[in-house]
C-alpha positions as CSV (number, residue, x, y, z in Angstrom):
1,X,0.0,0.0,0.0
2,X,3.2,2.7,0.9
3,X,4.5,1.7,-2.5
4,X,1.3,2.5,-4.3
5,X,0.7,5.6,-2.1
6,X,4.0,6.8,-2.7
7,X,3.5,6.1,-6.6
8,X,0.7,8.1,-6.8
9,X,2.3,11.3,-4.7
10,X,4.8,11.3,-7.6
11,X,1.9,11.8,-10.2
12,X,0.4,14.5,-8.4
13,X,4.2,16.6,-8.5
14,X,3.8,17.7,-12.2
15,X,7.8,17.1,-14.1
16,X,7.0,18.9,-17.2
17,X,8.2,17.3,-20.2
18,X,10.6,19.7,-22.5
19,X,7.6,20.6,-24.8
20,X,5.1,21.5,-21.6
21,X,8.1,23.5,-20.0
22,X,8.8,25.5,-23.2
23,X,7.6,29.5,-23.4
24,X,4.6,30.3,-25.8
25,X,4.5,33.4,-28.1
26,X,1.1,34.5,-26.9
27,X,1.2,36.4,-24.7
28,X,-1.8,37.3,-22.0
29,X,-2.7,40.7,-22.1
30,X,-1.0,41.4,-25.1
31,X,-2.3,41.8,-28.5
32,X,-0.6,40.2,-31.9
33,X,-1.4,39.7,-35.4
34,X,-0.5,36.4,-35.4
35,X,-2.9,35.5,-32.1
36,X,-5.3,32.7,-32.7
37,X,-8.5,33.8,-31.6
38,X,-11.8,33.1,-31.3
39,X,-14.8,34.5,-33.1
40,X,-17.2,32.4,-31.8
41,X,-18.4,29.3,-29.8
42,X,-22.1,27.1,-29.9
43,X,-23.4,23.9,-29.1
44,X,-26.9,22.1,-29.0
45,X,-28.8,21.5,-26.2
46,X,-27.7,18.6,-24.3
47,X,-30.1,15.5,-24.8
48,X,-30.5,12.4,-22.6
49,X,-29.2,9.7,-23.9
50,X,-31.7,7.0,-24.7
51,X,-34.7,9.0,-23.6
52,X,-33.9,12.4,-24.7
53,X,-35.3,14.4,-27.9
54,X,-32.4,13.5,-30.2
55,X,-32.2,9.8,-29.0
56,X,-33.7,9.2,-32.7
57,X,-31.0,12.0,-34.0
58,X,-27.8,10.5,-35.7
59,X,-24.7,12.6,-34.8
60,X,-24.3,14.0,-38.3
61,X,-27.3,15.4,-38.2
62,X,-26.0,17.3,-35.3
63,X,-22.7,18.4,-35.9
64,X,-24.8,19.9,-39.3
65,X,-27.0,21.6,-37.1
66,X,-23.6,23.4,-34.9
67,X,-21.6,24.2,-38.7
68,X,-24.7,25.7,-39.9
69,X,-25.3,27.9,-37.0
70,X,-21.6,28.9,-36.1
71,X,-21.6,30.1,-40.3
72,X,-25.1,31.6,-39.7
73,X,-24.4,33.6,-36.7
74,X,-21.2,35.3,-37.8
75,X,-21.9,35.6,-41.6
76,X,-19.1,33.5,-42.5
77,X,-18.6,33.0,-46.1
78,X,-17.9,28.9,-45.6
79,X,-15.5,29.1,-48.7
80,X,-13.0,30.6,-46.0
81,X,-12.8,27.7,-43.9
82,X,-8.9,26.2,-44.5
83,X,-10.3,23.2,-42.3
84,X,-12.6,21.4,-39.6
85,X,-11.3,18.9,-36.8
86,X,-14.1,17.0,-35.4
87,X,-13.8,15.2,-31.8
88,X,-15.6,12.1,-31.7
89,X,-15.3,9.0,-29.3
90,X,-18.0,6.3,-30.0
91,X,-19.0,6.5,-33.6
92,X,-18.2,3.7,-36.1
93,X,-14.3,4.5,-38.5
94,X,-13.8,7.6,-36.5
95,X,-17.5,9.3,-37.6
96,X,-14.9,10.7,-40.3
97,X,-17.3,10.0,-43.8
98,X,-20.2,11.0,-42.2
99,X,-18.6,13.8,-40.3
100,X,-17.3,15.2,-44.6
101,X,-21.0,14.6,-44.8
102,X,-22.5,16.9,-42.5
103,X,-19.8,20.0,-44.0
104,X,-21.1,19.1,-46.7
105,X,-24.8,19.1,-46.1
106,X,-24.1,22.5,-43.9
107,X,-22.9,24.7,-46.8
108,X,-19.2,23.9,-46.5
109,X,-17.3,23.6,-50.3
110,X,-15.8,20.2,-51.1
111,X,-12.7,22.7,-51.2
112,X,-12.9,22.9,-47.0
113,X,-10.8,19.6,-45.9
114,X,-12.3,17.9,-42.2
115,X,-11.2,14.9,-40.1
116,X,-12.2,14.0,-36.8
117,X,-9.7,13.4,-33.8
118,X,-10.1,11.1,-30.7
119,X,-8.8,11.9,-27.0
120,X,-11.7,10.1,-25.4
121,X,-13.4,12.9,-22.9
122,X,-11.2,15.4,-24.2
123,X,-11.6,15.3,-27.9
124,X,-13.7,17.8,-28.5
125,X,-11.2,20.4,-27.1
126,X,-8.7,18.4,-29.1
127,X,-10.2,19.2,-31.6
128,X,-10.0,23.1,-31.0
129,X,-6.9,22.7,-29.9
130,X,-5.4,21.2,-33.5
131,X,-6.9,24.3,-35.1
132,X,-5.1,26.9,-33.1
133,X,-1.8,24.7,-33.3
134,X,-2.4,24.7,-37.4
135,X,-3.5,28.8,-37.2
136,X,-0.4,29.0,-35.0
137,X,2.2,27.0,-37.4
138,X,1.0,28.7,-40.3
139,X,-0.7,25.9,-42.2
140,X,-4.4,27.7,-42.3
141,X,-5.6,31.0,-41.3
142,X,-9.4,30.0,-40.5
143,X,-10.8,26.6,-39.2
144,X,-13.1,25.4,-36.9
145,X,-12.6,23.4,-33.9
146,X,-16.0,20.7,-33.5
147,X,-17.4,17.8,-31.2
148,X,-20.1,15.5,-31.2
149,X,-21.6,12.7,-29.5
150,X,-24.3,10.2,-29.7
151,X,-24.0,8.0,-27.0
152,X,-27.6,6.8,-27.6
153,X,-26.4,5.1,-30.5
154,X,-22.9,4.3,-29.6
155,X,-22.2,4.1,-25.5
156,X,-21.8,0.4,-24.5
157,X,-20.8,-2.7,-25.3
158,X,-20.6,-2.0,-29.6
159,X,-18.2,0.8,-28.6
160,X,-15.6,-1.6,-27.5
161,X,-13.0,-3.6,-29.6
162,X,-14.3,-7.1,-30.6
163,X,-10.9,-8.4,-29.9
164,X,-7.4,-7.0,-27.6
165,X,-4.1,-8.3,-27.0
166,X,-3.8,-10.9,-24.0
167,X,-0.3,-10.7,-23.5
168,X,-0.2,-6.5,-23.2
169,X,-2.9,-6.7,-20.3
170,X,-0.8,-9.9,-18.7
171,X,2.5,-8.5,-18.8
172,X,1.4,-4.5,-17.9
173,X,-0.9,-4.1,-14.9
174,X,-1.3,-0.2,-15.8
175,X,-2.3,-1.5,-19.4
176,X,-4.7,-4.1,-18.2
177,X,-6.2,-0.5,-16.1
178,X,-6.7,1.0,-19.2
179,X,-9.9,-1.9,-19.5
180,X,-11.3,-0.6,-16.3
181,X,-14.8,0.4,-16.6
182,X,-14.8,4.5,-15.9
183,X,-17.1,3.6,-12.7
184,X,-14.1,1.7,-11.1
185,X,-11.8,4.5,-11.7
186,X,-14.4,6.4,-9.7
187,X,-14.0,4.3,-6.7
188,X,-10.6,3.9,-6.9
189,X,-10.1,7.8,-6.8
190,X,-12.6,8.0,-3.8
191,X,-11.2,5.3,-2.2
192,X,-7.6,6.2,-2.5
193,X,-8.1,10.2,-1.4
194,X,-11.1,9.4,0.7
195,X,-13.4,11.5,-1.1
196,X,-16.6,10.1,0.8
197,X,-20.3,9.7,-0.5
198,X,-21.8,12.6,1.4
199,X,-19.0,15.0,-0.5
200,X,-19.8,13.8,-3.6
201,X,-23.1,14.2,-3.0
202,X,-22.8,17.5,-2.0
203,X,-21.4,18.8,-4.8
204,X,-23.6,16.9,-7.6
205,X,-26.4,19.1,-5.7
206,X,-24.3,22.5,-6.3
207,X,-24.3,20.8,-9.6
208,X,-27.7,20.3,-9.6
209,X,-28.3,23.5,-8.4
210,X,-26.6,26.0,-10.3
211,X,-27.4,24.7,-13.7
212,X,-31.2,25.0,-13.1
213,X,-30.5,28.4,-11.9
214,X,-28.8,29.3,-14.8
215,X,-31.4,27.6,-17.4
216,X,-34.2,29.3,-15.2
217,X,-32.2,32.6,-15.7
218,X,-31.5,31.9,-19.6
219,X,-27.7,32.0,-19.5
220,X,-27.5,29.3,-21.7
221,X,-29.5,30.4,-24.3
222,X,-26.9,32.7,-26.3
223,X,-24.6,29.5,-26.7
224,X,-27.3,27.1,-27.6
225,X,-28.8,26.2,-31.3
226,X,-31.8,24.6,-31.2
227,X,-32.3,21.8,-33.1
228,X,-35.1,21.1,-35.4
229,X,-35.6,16.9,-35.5
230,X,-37.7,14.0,-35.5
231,X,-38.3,12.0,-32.5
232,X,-40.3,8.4,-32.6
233,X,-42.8,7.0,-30.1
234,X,-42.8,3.3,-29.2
235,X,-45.5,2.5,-31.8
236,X,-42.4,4.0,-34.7
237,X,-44.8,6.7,-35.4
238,X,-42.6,10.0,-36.2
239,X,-43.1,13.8,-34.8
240,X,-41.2,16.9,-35.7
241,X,-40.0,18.4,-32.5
242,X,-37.4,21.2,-31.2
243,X,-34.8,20.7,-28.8
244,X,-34.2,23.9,-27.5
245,X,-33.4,23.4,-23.6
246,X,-30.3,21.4,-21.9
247,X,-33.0,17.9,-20.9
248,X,-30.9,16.5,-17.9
249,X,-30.8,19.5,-15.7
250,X,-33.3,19.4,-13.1
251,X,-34.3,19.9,-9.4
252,X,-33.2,17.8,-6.6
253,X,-32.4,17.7,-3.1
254,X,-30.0,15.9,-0.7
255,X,-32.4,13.5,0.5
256,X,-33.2,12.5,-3.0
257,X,-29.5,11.9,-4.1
258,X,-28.5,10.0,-0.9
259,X,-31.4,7.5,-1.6
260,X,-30.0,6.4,-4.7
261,X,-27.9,3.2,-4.9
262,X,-24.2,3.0,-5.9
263,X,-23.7,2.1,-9.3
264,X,-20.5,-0.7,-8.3
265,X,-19.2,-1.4,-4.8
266,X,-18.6,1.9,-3.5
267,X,-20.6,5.6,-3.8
268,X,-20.6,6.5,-7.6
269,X,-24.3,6.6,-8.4
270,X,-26.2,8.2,-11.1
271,X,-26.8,10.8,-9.1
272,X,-23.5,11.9,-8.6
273,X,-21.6,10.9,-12.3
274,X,-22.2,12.4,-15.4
275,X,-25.1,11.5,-17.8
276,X,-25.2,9.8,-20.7
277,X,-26.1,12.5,-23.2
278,X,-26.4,13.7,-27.0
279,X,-25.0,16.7,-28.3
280,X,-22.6,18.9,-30.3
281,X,-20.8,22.1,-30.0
282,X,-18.7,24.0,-32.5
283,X,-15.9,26.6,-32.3
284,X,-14.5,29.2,-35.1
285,X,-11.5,30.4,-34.6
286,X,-9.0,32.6,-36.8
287,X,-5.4,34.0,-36.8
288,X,-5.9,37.9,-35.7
289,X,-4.9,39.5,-38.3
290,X,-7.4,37.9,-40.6
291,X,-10.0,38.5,-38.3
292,X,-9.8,41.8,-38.4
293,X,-9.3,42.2,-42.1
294,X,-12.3,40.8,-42.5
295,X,-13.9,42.5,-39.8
296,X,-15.2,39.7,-37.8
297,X,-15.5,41.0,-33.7
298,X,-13.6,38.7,-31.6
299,X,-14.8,37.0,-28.0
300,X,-11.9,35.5,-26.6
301,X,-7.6,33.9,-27.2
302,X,-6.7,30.3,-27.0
303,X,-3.7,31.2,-24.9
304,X,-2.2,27.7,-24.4
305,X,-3.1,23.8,-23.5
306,X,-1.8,21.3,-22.1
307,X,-1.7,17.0,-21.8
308,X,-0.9,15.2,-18.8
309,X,-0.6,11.5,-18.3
310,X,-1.6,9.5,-14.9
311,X,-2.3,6.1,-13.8
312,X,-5.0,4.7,-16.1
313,X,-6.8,3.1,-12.7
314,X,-7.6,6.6,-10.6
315,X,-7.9,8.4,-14.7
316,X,-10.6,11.1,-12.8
317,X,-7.7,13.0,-11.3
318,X,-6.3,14.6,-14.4
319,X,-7.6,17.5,-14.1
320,X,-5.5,18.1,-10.5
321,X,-2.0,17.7,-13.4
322,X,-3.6,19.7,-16.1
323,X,-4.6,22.5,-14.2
324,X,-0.9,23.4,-13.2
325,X,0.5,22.4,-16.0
326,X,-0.7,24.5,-18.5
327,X,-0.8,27.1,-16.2
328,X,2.6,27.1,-16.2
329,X,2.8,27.0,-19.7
330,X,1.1,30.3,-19.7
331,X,3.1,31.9,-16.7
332,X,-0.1,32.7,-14.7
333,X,-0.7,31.3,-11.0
334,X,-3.8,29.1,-10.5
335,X,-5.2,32.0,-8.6
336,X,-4.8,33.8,-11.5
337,X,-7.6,32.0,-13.3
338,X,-11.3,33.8,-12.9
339,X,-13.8,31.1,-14.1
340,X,-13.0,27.4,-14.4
341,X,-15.0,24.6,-16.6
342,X,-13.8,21.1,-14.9
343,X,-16.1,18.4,-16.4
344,X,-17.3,16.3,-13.6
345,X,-17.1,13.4,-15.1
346,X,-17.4,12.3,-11.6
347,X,-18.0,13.9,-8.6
348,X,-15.3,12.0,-6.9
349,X,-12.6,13.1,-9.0
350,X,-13.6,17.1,-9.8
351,X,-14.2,17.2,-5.9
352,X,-10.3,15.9,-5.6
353,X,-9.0,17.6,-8.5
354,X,-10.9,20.9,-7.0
355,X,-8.7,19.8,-3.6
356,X,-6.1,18.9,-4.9
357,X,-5.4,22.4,-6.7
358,X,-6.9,24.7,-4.0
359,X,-9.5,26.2,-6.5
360,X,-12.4,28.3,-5.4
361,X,-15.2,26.7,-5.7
362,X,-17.3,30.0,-6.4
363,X,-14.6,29.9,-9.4
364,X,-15.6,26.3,-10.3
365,X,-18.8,26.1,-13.3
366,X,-20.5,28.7,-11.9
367,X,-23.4,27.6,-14.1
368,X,-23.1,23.5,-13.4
369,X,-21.7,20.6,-14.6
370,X,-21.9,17.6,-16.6
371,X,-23.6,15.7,-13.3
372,X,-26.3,17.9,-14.4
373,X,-26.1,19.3,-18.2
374,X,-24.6,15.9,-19.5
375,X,-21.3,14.3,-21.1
376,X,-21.2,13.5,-24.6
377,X,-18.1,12.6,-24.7
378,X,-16.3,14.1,-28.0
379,X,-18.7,17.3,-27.7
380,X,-17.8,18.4,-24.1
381,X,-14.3,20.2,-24.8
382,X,-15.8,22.2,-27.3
383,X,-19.1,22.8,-25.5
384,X,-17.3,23.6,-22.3
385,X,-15.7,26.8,-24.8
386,X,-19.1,27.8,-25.5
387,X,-20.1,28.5,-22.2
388,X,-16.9,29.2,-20.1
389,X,-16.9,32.7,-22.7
390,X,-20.3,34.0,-22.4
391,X,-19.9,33.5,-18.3
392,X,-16.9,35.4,-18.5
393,X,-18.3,38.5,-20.1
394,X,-21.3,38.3,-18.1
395,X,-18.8,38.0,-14.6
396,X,-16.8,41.3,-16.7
397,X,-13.8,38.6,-15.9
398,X,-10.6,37.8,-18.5
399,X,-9.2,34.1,-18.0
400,X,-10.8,30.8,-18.2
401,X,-9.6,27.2,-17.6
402,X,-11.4,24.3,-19.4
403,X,-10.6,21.1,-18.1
404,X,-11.2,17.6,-18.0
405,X,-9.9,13.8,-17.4
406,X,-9.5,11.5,-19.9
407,X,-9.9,7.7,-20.0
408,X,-7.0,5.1,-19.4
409,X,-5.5,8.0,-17.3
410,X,-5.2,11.7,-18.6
411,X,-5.8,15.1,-17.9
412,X,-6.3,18.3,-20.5
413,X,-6.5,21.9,-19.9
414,X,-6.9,25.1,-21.5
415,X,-6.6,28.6,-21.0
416,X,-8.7,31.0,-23.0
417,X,-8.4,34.8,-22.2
418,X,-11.7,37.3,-23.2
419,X,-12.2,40.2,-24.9
């Protein structure tokens, strides 16, 4: 047990690798023509997975429905767009034909190239993350940064490989983590920093809690598209509908979340993990200098990111390496950092990671969580964009940190300064 203790103390002491320890040209606070920036930032409504209004939605249908609006909202002539990454986690080869598709479908020439990218929970900001490196190198001027997520049709067993290597998992035990269902990892982390049940619970009600505030108060109707689609009743009759509102926010109390039953040995419960949802989000960004040629007004600045592995079998505490990480990388302080979007993933890992950094917790989603809006898995880095930059105009704030763990153990983070 000392061993394994004293294994995980040396994970939580961040050694930044040469590339994490290296200086960045942008600069906070300080304005250049070759800044990548960003012009804009949407996303669907999040819908429950398997029960929800776009649980009969395919996940082309709504990345089209976030490439439309991000080129409807801001004018964009779609010819201008060098290219498109597209985070995606479940979908069948990638989602990359159908994701071509759906720029297609949206208005986007065959000219405009688009792949899709997978880090697992973090692929969405991958995503926007590839564009800024490509804006930054060079390669492209404009490009959008996407995610989406169907886990209706793709979260379970059809998501996994139909056949691993036995000898990798035999001869590794961190390799044979990397199987661990996401739940376990839960545990693990509660178990290992004693994060108990009635903390967790605790903060999936602030979850809880805030988010239906914020619907109630409509600060999440500036970054959401609603989404025109058809939904089927159990007979297979079709109806038109609108999905217009995030559909797993809702009211609850302490009493209700402490009567639900743990999901695996332990105090993960469905109350206090994210939900299985549906959804997309989209992110244009630009070099600066273009931008303002062409007269487009610009919200925010990708600033820097940063990658952090950990031990696939406690994965939730990524975050608590990310964070500091690419804070460094941006030569700010923690403290330094106004509003933070940690995906809670798990209530037992964003209450350690949230620990294990010192943040404020009035700094910490202000407007809710994934416990309460939802998790589609390679739509969450880009969606957690679209709201971290509206909250920080409204707050009259400048930096914000997006971050998330990853499955089979790593954390990403971002910093984003507004204007």
């Amino acid at each position: 047990m000392s061993s394994r203790l004293a294994q995980i103390s040396s994970h939580l002491t961040v050694q930044p690798t040469s590339a994490q320890s290296a200086s960045i040209r942008t600069k906070i606070g300080v304005k250049s023509p070759d800044d990548v920036v960003i012009v804009d930032a949407c996303r669907t409504p999040m819908g429950r997975g398997k029960k929800g209004g776009f649980k009969d939605t395919v996940p082309e249908d709504l990345l089209a429905a976030v490439l439309i609006a991000i080129k409807e909202r801001n004018k964009l002539d779609p010819a201008l767009v060098d290219d498109i990454c597209v985070g995606n986690v479940l979908q069948a080869a990638g989602g990359a034909t159908v994701s071509r598709m759906a720029a297609l479908y949206a208005g986007y020439p065959d000219k405009v190239s688009i792949y899709t990218t997978n880090r697992q929970c973090s692929s969405g900001l991958q995503a926007v993350v590839n564009i800024a490196t490509h804006i930054q190198a060079g390669l492209i001027d404009i490009g959008i940064g996407a995610g989406v997520e169907s886990m209706t049709l793709g979260y379970g067993p059809s998501a996994m490989a139909s056949q691993t290597s036995e000898k990798i998992p035999d001869a590794c035990e961190a390799a044979a983590d990397c199987q661990l269902p996401m739940g376990i990892t839960s545990e693990n982390v509660a178990k290992d920093f004693n994060v108990p049940r009635e903390k967790q619970d605790a903060f999936a009600l602030l979850s809880y809690t805030k988010a239906a505030n914020a619907q109630k108060e409509g600060k999440f109707d500036s970054e959401i598209v609603p989404v025109k689609t058809i939904i089927k009743d159990e007979e297979g009759n079709e109806k038109e509908i609108t999905v217009s509102k995030d559909e797993g926010i809702r009211a609850t109390t302490k009493e209700q979340l402490a009567k639900l039953r743990p999901a695996f040995d332990g105090a993960t419960t469905a109350g206090n993990a994210s939900q299985v949802s549906d959804g997309a989000a989209a992110v244009l960004l630009m070099r600066r200098s273009v931008a303002e040629k062409l007269g487009f007004q610009i919200q925010g600045k990708y600033i820097a990111s940063a990658v952090v592995g950990c031990p696939p079998r406690i994965m939730g505490i990524g975050p608590a390496l990310a964070i500091p990480a690419v804070c460094k990388k941006a030569g700010v302080e923690i403290k330094d950092i106004d509003v933070f979007e940690l995906n809670e993933a798990f209530a037992s890992q964003a209450v350690y990671s949230i620990e294990a950094c010192g943040l404020d917790i009035n700094k910490v989603n202000p407007l809710g969580g994934a416990i309460a809006m939802g998790h589609p898995l390679g739509c969450t880095g880009a969606r957690q964009i679209a709201t971290i930059l509206p909250e920080l105009k409204r707050q009259g704030k400048k930096l914000g940190l997006t971050t998330m763990c990853i499955g089979t153990g790593m954390g990403m983070g971002c910093i984003i300064e507004r204007e």
